[in-house]
Structure formats: C-alpha cells, structure tokens
N, CA and C atoms of all chains as a GROMACS GRO file, in nm:
protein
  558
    1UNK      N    1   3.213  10.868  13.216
    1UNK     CA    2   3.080  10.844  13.273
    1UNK      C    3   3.020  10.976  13.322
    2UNK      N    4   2.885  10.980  13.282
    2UNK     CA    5   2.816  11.122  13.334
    2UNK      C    6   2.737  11.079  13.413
    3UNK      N    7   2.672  11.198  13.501
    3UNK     CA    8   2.641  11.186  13.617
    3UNK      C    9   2.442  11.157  13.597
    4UNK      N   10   2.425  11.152  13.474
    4UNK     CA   11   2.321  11.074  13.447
    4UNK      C   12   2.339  10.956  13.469
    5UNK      N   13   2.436  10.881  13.537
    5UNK     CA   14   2.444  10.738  13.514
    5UNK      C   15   2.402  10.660  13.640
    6UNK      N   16   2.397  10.797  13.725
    6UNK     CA   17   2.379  10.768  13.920
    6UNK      C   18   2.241  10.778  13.929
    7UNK      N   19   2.247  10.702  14.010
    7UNK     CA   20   2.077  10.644  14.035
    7UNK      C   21   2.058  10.633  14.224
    8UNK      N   22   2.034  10.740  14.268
    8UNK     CA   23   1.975  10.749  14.437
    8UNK      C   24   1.871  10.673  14.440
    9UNK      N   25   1.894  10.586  14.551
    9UNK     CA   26   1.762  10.496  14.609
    9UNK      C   27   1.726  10.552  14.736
   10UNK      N   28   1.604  10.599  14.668
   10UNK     CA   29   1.524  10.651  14.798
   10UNK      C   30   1.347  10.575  14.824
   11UNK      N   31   1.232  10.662  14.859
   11UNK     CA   32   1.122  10.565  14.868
   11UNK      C   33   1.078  10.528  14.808
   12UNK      N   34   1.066  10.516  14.690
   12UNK     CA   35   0.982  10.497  14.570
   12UNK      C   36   1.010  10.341  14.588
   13UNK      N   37   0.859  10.302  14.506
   13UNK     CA   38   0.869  10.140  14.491
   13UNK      C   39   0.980  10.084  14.472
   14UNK      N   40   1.020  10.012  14.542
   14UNK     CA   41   1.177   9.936  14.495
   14UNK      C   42   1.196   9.878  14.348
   15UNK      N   43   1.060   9.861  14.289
   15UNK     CA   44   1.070   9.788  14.131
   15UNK      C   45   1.127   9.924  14.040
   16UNK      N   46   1.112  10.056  14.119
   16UNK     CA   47   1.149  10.170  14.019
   16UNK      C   48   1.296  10.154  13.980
   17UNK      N   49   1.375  10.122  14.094
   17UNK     CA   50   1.499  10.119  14.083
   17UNK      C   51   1.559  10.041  14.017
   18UNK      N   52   1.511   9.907  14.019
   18UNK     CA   53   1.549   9.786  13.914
   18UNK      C   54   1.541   9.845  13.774
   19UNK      N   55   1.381   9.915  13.785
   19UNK     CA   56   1.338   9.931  13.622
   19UNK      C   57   1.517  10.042  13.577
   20UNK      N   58   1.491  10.137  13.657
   20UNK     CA   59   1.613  10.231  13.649
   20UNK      C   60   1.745  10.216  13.594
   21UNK      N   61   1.810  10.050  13.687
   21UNK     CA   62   1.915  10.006  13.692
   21UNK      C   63   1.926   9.979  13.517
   22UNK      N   64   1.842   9.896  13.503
   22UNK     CA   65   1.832   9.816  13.360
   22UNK      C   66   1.804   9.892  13.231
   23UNK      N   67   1.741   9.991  13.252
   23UNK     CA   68   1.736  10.102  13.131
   23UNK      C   69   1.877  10.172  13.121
   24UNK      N   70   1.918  10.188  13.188
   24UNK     CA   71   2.072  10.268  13.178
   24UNK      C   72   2.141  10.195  13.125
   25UNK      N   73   2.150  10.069  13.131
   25UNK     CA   74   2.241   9.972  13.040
   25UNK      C   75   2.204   9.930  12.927
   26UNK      N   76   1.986   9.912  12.944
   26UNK     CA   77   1.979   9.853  12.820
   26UNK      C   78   1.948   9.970  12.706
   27UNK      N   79   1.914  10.044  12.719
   27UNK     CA   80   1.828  10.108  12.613
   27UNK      C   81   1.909  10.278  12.578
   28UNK      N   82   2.026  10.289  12.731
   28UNK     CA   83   2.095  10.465  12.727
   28UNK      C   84   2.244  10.384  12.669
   29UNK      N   85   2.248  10.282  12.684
   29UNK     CA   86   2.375  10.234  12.637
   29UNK      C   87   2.516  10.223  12.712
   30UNK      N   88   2.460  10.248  12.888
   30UNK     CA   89   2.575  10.261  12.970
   30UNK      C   90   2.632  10.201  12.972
   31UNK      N   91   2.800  10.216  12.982
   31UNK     CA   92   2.905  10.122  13.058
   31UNK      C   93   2.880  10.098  13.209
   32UNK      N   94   2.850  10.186  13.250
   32UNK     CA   95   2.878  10.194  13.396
   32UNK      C   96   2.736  10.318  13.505
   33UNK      N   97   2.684  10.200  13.533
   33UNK     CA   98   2.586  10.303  13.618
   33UNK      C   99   2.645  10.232  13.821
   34UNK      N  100   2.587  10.387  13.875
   34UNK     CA  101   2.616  10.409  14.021
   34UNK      C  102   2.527  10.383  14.093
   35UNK      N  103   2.484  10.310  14.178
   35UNK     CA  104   2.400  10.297  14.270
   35UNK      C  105   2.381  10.355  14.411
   36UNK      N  106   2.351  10.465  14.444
   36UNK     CA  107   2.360  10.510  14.539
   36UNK      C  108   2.241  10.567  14.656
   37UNK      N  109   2.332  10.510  14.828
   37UNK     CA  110   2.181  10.546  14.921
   37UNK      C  111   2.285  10.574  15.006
   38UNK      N  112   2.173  10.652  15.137
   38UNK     CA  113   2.240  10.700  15.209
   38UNK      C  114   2.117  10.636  15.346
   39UNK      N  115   2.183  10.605  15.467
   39UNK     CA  116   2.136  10.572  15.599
   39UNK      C  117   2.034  10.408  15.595
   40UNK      N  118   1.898  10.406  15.584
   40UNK     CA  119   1.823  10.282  15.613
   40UNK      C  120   1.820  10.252  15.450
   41UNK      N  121   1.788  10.310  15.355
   41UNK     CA  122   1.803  10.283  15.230
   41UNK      C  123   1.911  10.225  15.146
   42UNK      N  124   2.023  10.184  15.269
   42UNK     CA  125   2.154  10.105  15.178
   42UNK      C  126   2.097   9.964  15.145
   43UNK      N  127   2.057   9.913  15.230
   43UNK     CA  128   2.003   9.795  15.180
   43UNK      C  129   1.937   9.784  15.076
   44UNK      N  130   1.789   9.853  15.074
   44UNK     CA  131   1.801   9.858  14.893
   44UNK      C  132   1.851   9.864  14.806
   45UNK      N  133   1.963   9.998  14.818
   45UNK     CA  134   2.039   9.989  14.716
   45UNK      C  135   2.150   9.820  14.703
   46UNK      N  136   2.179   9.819  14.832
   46UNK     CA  137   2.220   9.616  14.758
   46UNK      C  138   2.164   9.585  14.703
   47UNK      N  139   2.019   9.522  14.724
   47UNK     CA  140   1.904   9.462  14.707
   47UNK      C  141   1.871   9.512  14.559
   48UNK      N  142   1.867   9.631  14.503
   48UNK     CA  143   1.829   9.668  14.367
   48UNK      C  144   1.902   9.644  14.279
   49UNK      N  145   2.049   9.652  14.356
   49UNK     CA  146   2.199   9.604  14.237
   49UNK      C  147   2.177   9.475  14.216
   50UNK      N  148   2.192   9.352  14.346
   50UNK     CA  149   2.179   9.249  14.304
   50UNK      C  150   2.052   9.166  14.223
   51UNK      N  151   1.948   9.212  14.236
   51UNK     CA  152   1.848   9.153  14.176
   51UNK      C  153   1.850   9.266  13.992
   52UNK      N  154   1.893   9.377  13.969
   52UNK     CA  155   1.929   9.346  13.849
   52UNK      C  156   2.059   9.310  13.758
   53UNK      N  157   2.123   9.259  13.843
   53UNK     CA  158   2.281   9.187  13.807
   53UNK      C  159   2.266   9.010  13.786
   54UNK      N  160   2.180   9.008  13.864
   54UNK     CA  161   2.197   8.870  13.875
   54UNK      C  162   2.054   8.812  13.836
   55UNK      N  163   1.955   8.909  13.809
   55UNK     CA  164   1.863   8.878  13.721
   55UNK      C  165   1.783   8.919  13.593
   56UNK      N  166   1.822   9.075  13.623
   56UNK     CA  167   1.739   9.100  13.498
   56UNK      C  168   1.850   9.082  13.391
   57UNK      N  169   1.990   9.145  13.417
   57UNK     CA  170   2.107   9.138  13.348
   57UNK      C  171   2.189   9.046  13.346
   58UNK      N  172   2.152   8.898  13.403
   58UNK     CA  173   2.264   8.767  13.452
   58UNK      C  174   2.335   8.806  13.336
   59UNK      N  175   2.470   8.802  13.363
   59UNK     CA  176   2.574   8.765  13.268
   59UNK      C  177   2.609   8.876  13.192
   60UNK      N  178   2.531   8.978  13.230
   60UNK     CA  179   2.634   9.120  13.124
   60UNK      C  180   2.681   9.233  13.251
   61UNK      N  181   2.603   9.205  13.358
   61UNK     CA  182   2.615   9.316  13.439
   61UNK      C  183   2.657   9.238  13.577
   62UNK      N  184   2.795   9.293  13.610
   62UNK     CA  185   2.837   9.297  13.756
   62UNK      C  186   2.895   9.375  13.815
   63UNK      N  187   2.925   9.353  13.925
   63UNK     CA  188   2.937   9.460  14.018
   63UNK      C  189   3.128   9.493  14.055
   64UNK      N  190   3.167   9.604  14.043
   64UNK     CA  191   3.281   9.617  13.955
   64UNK      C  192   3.329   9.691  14.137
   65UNK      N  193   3.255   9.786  14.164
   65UNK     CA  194   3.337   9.817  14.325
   65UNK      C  195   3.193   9.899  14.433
   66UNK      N  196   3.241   9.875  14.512
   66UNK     CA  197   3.152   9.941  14.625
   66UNK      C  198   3.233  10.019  14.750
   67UNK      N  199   3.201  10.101  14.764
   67UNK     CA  200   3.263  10.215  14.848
   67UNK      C  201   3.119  10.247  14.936
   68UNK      N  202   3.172  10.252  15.091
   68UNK     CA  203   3.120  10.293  15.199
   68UNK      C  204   3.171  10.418  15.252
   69UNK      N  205   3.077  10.496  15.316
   69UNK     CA  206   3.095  10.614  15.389
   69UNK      C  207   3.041  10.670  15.467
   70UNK      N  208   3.087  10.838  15.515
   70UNK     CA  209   3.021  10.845  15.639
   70UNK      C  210   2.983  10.973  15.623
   71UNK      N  211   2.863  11.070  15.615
   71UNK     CA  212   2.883  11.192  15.622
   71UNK      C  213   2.828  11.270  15.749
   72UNK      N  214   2.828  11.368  15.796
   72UNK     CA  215   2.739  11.448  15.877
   72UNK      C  216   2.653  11.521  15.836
   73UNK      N  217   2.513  11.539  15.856
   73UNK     CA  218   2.424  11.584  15.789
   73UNK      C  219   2.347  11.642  15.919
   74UNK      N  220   2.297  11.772  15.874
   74UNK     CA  221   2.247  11.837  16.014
   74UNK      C  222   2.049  11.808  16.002
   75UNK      N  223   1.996  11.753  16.063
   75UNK     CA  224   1.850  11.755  16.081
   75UNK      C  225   1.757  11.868  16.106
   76UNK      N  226   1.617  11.855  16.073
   76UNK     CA  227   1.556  11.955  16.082
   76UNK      C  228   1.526  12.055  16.215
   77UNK      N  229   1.609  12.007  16.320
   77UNK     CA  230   1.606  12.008  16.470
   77UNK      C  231   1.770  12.107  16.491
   78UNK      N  232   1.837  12.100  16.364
   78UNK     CA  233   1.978  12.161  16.403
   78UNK      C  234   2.058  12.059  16.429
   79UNK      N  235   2.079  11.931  16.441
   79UNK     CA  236   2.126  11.871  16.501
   79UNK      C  237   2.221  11.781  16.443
   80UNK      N  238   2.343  11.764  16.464
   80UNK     CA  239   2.450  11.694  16.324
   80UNK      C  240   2.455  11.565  16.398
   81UNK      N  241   2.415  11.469  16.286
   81UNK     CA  242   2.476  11.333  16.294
   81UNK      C  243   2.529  11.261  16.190
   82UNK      N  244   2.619  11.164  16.214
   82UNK     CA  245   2.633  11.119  16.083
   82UNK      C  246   2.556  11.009  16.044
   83UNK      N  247   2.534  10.997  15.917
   83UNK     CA  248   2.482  10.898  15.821
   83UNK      C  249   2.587  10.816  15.727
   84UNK      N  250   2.526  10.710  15.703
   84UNK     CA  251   2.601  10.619  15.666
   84UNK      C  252   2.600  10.612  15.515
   85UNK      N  253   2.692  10.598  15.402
   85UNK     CA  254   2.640  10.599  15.270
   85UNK      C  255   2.704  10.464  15.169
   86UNK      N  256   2.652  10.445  15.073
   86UNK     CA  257   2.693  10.346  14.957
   86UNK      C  258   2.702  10.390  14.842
   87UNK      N  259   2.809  10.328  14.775
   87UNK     CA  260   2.785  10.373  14.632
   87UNK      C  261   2.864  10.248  14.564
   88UNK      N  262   2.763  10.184  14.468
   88UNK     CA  263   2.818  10.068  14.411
   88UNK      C  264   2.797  10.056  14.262
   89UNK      N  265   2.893  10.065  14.241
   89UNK     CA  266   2.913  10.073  14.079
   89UNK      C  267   2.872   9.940  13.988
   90UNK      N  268   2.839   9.936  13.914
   90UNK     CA  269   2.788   9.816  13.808
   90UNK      C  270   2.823   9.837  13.679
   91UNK      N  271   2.896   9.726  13.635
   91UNK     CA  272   2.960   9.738  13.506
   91UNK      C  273   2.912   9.636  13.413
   92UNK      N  274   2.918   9.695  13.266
   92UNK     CA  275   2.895   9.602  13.162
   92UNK      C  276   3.002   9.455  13.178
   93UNK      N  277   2.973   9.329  13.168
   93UNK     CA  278   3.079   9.227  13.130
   93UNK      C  279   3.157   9.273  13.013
   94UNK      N  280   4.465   8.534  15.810
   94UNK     CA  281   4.338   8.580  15.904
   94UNK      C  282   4.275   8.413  15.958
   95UNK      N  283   4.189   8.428  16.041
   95UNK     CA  284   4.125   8.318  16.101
   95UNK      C  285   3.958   8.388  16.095
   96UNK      N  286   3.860   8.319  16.097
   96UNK     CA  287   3.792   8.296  16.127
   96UNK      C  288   3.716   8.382  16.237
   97UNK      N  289   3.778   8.359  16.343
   97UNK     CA  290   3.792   8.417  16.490
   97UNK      C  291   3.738   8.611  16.430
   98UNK      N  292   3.846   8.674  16.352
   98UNK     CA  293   3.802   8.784  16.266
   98UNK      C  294   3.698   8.829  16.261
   99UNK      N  295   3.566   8.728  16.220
   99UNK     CA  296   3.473   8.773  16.133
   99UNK      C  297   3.323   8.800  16.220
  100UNK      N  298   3.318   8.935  16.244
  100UNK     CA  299   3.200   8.956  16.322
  100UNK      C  300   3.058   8.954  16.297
  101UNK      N  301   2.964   8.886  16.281
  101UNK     CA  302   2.797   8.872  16.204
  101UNK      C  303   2.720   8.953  16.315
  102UNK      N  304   2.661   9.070  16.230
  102UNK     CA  305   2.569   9.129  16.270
  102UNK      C  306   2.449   9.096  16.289
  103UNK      N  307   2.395   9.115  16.423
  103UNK     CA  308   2.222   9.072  16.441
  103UNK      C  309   2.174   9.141  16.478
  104UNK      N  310   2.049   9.110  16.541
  104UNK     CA  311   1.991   9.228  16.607
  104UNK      C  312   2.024   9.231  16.774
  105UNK      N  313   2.133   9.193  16.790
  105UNK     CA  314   2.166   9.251  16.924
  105UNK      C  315   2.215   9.429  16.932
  106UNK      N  316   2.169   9.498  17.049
  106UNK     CA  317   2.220   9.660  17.061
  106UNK      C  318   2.330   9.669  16.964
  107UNK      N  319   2.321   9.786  16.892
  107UNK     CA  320   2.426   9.846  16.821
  107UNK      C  321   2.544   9.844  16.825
  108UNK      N  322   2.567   9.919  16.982
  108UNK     CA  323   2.685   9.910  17.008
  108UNK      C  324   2.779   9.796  17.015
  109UNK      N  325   2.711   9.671  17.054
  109UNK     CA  326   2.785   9.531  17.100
  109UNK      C  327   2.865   9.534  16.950
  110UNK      N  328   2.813   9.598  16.838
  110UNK     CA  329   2.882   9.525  16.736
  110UNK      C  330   3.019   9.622  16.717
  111UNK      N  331   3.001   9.749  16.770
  111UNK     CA  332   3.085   9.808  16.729
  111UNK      C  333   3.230   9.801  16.817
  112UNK      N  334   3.180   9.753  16.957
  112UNK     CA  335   3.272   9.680  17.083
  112UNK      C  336   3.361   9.564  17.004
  113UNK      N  337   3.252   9.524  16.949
  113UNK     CA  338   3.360   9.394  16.918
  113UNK      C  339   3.437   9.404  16.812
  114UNK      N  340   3.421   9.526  16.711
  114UNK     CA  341   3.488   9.535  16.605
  114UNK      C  342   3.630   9.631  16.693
  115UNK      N  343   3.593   9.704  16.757
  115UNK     CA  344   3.741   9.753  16.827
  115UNK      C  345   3.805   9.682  16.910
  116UNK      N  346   3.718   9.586  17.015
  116UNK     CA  347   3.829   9.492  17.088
  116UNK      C  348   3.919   9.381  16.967
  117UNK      N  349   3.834   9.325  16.837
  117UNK     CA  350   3.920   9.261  16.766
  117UNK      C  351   4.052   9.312  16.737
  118UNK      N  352   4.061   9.503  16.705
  118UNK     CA  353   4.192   9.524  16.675
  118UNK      C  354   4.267   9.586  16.833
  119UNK      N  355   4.215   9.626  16.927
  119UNK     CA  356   4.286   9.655  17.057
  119UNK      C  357   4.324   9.557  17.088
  120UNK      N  358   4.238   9.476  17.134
  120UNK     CA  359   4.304   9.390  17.231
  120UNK      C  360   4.319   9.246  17.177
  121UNK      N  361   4.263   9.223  17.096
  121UNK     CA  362   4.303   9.110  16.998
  121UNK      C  363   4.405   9.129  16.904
  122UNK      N  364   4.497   9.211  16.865
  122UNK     CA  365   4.547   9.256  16.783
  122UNK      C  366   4.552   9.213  16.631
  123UNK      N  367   4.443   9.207  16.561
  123UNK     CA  368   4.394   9.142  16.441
  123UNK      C  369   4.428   9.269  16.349
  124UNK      N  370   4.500   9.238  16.251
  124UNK     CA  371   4.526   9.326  16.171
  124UNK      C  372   4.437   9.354  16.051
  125UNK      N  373   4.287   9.250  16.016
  125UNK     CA  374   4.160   9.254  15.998
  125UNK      C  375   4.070   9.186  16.044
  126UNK      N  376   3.988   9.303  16.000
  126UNK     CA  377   3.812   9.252  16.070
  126UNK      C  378   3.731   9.230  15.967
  127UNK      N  379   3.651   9.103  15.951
  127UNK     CA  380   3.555   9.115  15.850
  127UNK      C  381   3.410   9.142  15.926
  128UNK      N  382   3.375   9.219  15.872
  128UNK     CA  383   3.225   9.263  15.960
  128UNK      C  384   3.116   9.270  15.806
  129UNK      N  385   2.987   9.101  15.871
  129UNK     CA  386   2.903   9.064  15.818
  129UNK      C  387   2.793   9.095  15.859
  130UNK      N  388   2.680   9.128  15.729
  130UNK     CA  389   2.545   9.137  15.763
  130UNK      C  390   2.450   9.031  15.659
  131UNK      N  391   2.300   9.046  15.670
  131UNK     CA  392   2.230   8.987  15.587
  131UNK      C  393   2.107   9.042  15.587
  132UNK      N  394   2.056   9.089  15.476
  132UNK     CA  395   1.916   9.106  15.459
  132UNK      C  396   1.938   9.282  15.535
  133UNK      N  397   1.816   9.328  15.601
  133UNK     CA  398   1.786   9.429  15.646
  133UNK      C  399   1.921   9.484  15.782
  134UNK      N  400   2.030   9.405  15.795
  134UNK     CA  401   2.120   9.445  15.881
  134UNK      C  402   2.232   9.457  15.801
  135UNK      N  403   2.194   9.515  15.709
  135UNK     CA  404   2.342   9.514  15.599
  135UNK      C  405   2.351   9.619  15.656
  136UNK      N  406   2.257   9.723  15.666
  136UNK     CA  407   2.292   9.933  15.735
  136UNK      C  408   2.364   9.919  15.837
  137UNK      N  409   2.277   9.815  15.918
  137UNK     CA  410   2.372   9.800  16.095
  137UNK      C  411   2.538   9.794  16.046
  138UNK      N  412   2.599   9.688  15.956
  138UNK     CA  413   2.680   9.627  15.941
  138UNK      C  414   2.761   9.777  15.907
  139UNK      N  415   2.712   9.846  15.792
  139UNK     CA  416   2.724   9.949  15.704
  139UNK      C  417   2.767  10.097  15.827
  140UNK      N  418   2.704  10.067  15.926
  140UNK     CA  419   2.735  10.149  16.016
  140UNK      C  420   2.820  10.175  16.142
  141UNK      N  421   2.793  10.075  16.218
  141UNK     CA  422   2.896   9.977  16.277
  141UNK      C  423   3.089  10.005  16.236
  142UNK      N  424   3.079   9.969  16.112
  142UNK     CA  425   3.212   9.969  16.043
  142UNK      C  426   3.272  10.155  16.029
  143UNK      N  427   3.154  10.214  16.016
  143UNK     CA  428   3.197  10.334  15.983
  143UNK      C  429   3.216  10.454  16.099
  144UNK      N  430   3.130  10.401  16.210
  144UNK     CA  431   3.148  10.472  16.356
  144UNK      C  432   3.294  10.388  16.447
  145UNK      N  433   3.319  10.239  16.403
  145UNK     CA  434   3.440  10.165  16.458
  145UNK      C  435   3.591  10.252  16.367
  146UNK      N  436   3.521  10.278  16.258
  146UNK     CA  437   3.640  10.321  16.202
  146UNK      C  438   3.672  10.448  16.178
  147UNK      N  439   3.598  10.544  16.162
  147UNK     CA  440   3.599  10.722  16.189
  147UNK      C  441   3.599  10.763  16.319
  148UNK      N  442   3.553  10.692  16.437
  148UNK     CA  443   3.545  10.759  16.539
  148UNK      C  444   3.595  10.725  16.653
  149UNK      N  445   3.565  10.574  16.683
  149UNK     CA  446   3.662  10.471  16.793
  149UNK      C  447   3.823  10.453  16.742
  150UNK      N  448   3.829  10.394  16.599
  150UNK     CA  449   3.953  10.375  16.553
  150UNK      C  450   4.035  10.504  16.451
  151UNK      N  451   3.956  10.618  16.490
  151UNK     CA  452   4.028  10.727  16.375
  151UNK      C  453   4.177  10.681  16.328
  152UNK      N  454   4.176  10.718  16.239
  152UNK     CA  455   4.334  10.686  16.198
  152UNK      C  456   4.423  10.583  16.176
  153UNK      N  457   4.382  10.482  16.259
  153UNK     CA  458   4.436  10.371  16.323
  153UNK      C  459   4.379  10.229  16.228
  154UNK      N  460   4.220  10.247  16.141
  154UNK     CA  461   4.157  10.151  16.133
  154UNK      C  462   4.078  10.199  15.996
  155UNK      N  463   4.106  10.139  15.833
  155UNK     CA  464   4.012  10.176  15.726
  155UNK      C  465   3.929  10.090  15.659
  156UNK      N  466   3.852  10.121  15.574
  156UNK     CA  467   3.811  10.029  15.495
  156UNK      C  468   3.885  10.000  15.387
  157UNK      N  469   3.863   9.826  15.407
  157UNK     CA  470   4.031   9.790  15.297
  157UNK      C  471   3.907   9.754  15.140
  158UNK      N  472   3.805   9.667  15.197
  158UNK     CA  473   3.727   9.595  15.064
  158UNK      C  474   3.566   9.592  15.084
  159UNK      N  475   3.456   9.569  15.019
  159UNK     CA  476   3.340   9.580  15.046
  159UNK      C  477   3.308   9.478  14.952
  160UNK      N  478   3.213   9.352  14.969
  160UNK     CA  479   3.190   9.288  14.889
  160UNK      C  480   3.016   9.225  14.926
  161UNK      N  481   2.951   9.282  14.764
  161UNK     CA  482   2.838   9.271  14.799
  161UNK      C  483   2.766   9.159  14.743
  162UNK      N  484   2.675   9.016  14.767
  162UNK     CA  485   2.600   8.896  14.752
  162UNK      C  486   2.472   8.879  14.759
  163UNK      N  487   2.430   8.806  14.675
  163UNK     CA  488   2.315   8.771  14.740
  163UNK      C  489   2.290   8.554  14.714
  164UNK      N  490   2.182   8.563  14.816
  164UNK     CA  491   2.222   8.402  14.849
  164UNK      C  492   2.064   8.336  14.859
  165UNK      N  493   2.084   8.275  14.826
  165UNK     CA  494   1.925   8.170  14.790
  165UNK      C  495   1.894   8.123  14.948
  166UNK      N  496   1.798   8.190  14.998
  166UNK     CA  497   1.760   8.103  15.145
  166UNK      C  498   1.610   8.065  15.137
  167UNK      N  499   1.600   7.900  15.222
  167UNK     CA  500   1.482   7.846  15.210
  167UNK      C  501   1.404   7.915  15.391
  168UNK      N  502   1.298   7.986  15.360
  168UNK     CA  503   1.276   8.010  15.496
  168UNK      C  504   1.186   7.944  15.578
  169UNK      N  505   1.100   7.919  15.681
  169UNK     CA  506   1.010   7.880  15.741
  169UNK      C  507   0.902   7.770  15.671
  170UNK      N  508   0.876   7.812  15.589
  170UNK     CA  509   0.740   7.767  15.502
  170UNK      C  510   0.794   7.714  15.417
  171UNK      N  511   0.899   7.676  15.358
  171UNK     CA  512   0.957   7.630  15.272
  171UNK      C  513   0.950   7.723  15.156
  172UNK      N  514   0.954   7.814  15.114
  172UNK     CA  515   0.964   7.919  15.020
  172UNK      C  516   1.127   7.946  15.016
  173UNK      N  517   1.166   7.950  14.904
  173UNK     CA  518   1.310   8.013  14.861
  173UNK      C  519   1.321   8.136  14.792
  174UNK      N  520   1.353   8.232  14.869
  174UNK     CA  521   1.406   8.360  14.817
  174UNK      C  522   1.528   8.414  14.795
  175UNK      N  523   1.539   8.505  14.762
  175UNK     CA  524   1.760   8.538  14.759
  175UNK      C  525   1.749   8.680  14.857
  176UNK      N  526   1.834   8.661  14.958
  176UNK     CA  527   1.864   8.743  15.035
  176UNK      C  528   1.991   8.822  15.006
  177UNK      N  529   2.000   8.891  15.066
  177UNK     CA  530   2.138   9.027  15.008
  177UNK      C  531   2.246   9.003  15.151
  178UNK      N  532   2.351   9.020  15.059
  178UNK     CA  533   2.453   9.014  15.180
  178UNK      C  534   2.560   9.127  15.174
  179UNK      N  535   2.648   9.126  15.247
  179UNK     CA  536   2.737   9.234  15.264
  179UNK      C  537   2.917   9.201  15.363
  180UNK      N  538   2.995   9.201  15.285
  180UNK     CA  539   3.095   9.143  15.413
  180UNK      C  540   3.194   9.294  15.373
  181UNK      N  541   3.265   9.332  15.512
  181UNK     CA  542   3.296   9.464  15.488
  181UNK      C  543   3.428   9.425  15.556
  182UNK      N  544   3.557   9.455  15.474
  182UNK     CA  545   3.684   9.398  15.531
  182UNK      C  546   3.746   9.544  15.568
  183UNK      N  547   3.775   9.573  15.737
  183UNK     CA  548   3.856   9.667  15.789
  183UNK      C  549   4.014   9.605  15.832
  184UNK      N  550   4.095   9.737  15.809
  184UNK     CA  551   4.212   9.659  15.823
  184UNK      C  552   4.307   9.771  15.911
  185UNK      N  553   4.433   9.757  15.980
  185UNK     CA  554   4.516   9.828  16.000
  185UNK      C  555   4.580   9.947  15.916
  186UNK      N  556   4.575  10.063  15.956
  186UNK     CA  557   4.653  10.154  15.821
  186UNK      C  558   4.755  10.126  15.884
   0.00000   0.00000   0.00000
C-alpha cells in the first residue's frame, strides 16, 4: 500500500471525503485506503468511513482496524499539547 | 467483564470521564474498560482514553481494541438518521 492511499480529514465539505474514500477503491483500484484525523476532526473521519462502507460501498468495503493516538504538537503561541489522532483502515471484502 | 466496565461519554466536564476511567482500574480493579461515545463525543471518548492511558495510567493501562459503528436513530421529529459510534476497549498491560 502507498501512501497515496491516506486520506486526512480536515475542513473541507465532508461530501469531499466520501467522494475521496470511494474513488480510491472504485476507479485507483485500492485494496486498502487510510482514513485519517487528528483532534475535533476524528469524528468525521468515523462519520466519512462509515457512511462510505456502509453506503456508498455496502458489501465490498469494511473496516479492517482502527488505531488511536496521542501526539504533542506545539501551537502558534509555543505551547505543547497533546492532540488526539485516528487512523482507520478500510478494506476491500 | 460486566457491564459495570463500560463508561458512556456525555457532555458532562471532561475530566469526570477520565476519573472514572482510572477509578475503574484503581480502585475497582477491572482489568478492562470499555469507554463509549456517540455522534460528536466520539473525540471526547477518543481523548479521555488517551490522557487516562498515557498520562494518569502510563504504563500500567493500553489500548487493547477500537471498534467503530454506526446506528440508525429516530430523533425528535421523527426523522431517522445513522449516527456514528465508537467503543474503545482499555485493558491492563
């Protein structure tokens, strides 16, 4: 798997990410694309996996593992905190 | 495991959730915690787990499984949408 296959959810319309999810499988031919956010944006990234797993892709695409984490990231102020991250993998059936 | 385990995130203060995810293994001595969210408190949930377990429980407390859903809810008005879920299983190292 190449690292074309990871897909960051950040602000953009949430339909970008669906569209995203579903081209990587349907049309690049992926086995396996990554879904990944970091801090208030994890929820989308659920939210974008499951609505194209369980709808645009019912039945070819599920969700194979998800890994949580933690990093420290310093702000524009200097200031280190950590953030919270996801990364959830989606696999061909 | 029991039941008793499984902590649901709301919008009560932050911290309460992360209290209760360390008294389950201090002083409850639960050798797992399932810590639940839904919808827009999947991050809380997402976070919660990762400050109980890098920083209150260093060493002591990991992430064993992450399992991500989504679930058909009828809300107020009678409208049915699918909401996103998240159950995050911490365990004893």
């Amino acid at each position: 798997m190449t690292e074309d296959n990871a897909i960051l959810v950040g602000n953009k319309p949430f339909m970008n990410y669906i569209t995203a999810i579903v081209m990587q499988f349907a049309t690049k031919n992926a086995s396996e694309v990554v879904v990944k956010a970091r801090g208030n944006l994890i929820n989308s990234a659920v939210d974008a996996s499951m609505v194209a797993s369980k709808r645009f892709l019912e039945g070819k695409v599920k969700v194979k593992n998800v890994v949580i984490n933690s990093e420290e990231v310093t702000n524009r102020e200097g200031k280190k905190r950590n953030i919270s991250s996801i990364e959830i993998t989606l696999e061909k059936v």
